[in-house]
NUFIGU-152211 format. One line per field, with one value per atom (N, C-alpha, C): residue number from 1; chain; atom name; x, y, z. Coordinates in pm, whole numbers, plus 50000, padded with zeros to 5 digits. Layout:
BEGIN
num	(NUM, ...)
cadena	(A, ...)
atomo	(CA, ...)
east	(X, ...)
north	(Y, ...)
up	(Z, ...)
REM end
This chain:
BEGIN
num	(1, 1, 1, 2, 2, 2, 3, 3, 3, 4, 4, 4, 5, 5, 5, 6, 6, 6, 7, 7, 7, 8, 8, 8, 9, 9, 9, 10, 10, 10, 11, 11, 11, 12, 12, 12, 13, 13, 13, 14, 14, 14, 15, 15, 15, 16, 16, 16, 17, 17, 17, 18, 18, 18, 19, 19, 19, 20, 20, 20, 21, 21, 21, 22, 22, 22, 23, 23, 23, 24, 24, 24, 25, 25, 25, 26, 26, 26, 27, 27, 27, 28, 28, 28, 29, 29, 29, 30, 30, 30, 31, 31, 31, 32, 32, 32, 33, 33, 33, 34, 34, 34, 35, 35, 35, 36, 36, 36, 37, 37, 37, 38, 38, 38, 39, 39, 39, 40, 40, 40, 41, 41, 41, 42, 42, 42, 43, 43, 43, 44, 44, 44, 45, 45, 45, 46, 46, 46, 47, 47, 47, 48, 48, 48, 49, 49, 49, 50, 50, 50, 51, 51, 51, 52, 52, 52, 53, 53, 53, 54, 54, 54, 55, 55, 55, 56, 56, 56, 57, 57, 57, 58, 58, 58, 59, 59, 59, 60, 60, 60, 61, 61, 61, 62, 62, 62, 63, 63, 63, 64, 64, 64, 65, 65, 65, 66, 66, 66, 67, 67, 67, 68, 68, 68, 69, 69, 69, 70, 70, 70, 71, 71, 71, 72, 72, 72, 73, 73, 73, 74, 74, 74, 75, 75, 75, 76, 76, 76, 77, 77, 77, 78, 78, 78, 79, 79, 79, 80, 80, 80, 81, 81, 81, 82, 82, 82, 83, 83, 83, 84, 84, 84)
cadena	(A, A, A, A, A, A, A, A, A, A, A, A, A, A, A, A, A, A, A, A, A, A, A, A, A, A, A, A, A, A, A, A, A, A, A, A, A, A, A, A, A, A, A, A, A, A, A, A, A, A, A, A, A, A, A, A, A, A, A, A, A, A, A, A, A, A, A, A, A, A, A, A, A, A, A, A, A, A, A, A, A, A, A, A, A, A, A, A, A, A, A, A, A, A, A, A, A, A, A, A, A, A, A, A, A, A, A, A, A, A, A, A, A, A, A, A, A, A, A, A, A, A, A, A, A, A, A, A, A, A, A, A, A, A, A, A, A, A, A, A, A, A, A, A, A, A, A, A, A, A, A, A, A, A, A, A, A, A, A, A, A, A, A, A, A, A, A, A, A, A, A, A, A, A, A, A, A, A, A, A, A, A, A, A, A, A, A, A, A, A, A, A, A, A, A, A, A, A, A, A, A, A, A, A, A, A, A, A, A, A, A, A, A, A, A, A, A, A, A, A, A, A, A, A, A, A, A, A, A, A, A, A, A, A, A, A, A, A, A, A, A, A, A, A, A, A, A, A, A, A, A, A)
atomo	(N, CA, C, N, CA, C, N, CA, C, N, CA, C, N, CA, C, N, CA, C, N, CA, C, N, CA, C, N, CA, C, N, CA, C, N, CA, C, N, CA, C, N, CA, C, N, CA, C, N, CA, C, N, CA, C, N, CA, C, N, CA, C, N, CA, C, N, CA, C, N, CA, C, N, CA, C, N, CA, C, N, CA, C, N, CA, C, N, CA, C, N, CA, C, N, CA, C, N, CA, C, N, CA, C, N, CA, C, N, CA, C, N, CA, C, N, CA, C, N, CA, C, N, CA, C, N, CA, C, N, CA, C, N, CA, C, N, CA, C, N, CA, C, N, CA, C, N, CA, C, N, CA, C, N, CA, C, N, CA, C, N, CA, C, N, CA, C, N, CA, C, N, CA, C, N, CA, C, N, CA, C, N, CA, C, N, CA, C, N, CA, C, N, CA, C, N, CA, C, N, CA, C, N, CA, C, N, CA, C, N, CA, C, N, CA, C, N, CA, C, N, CA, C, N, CA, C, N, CA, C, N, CA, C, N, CA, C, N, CA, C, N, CA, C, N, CA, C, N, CA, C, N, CA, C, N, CA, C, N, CA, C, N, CA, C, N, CA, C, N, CA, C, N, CA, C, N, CA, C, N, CA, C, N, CA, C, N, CA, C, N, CA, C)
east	(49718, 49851, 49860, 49827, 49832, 49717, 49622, 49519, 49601, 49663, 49711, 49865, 49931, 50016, 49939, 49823, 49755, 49698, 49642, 49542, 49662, 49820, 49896, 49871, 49956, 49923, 49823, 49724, 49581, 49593, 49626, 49579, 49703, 49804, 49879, 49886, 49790, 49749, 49602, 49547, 49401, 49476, 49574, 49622, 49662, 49778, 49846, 49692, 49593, 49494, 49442, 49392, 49342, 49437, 49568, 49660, 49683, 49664, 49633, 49494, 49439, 49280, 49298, 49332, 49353, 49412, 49539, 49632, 49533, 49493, 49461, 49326, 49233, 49164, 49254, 49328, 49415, 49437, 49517, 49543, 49400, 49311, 49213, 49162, 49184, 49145, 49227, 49388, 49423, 49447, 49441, 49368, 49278, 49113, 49079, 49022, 49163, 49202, 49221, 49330, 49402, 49284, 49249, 49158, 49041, 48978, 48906, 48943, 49103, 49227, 49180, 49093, 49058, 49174, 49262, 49378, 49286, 49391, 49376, 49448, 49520, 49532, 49430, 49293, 49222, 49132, 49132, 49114, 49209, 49335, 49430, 49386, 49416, 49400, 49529, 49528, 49737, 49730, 49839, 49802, 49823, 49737, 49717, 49855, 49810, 49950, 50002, 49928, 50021, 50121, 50037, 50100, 50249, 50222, 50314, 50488, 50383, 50529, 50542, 50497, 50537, 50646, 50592, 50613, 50765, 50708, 50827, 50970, 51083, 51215, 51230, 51336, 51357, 51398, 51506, 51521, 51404, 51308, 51188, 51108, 51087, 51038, 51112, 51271, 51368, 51395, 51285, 51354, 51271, 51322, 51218, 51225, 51132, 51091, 51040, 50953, 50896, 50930, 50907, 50933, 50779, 50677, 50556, 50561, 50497, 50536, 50382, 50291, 50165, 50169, 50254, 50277, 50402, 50487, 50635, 50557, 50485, 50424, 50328, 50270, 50187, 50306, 50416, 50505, 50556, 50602, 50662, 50589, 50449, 50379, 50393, 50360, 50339, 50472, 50574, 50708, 50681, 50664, 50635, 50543, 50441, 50364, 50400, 50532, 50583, 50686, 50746, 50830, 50787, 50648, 50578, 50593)
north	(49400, 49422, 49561, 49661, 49796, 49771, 49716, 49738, 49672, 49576, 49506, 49628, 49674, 49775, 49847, 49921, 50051, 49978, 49860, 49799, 49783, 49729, 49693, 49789, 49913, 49963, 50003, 49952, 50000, 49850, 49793, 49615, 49685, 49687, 49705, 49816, 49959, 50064, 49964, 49895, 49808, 49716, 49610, 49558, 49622, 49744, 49803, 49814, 49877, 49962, 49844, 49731, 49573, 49599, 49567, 49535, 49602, 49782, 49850, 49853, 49840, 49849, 49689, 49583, 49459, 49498, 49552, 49643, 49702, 49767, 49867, 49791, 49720, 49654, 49533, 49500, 49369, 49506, 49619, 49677, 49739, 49757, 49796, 49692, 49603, 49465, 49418, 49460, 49423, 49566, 49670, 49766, 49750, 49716, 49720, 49550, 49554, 49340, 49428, 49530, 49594, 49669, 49790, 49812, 49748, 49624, 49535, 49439, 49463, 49362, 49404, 49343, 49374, 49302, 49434, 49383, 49384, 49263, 49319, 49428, 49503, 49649, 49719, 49715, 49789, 49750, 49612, 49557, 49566, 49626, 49624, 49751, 49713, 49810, 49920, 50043, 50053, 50165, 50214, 50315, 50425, 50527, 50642, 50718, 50818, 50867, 50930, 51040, 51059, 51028, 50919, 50830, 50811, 50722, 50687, 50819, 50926, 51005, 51078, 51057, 51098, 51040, 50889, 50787, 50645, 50644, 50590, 50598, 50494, 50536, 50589, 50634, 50758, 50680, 50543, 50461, 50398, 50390, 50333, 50437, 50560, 50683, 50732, 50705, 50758, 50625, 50483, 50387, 50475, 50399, 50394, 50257, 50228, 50063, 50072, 50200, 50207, 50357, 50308, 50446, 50541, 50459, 50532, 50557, 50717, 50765, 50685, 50663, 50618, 50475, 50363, 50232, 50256, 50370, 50375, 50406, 50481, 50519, 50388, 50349, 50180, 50094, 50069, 49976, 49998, 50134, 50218, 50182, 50230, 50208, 50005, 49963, 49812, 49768, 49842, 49799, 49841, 49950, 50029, 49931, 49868, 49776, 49636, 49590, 49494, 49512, 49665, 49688, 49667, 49729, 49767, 49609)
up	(44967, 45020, 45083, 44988, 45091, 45165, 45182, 45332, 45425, 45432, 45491, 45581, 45493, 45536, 45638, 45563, 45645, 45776, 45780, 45893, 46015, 45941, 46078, 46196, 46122, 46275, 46359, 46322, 46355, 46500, 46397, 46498, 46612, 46551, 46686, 46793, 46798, 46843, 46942, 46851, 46938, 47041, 46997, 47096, 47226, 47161, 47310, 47388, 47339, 47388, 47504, 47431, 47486, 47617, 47563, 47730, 47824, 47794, 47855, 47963, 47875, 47929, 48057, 48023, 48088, 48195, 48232, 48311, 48457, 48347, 48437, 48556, 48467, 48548, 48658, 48610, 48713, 48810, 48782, 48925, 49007, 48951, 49034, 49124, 49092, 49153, 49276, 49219, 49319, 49420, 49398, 49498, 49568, 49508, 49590, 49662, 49658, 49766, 49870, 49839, 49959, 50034, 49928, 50069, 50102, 50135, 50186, 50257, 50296, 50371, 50505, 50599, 50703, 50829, 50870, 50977, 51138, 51148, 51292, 51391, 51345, 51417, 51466, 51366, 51438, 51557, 51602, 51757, 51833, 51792, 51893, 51982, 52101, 52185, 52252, 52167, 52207, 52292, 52369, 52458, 52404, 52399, 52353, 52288, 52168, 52081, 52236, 52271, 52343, 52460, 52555, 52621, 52576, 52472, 52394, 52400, 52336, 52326, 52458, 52541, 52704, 52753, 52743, 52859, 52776, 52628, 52578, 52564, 52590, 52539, 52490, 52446, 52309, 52189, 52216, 52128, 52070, 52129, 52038, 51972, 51986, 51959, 51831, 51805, 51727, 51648, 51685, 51568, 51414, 51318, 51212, 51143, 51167, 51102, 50971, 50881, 50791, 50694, 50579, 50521, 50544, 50560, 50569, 50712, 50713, 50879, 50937, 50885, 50964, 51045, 50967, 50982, 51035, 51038, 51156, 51312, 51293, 51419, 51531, 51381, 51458, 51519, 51408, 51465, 51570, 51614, 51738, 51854, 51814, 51939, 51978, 51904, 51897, 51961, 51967, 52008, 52178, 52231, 52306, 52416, 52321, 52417, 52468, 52375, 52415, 52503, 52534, 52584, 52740, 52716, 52882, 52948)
REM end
C-alpha cells in the first residue's frame, strides 16, 4: 500500500514525460512536412523587387494580405502581375 502511494507519482511524472516526448516528435514531423512542401512560387517567374516598387500602384504596394512581411511581399507582387 505505501509503495503503491510512493510509485503514483512516479507513473504519473513517466506518463506526462511519454506524452511529452510523443508531442514533441508529432511536431517535428509535422515541421519538417512543411519544410519539404515544395511550392510552386519558386518557378514563378515575377518581375523584379524592384520593378515592382517603381512601377506598381500604390494601392497594391500599401495592400497587406499577410501578417508575415515575406509572403505580403510575394502576394503583392503576384497581385502586381495580374494587374499588368
Amino acid at each position: 500500500m505505501e509503495t503503491e502511494r510512493a510509485k503514483a507519482p512516479v507513473d504519473f511524472t513517466t506518463l506526462q514525460l511519454h506524452n511529452l516526448v510523443y508531442e514533441k516528435s508529432h511536431y517535428l514531423k509535422a515541421i519538417k512536412a512543411c519544410k519539404d512542401f515544395k511550392s510552386k512560387y519558386p518557378d514563378i517567374e515575377l518581375v523584379p523587387e524592384e520593378e515592382f516598387f517603381r512601377d506598381a500602384p500604390k494601392d497594391i504596394k500599401d495592400s497587406v494580405l499577410s501578417k508575415d512581411s515575406a509572403h505580403n511581399l510575394m502576394l503583392k507582387r503576384l497581385n502586381f502581375e495580374l494587374y499588368q
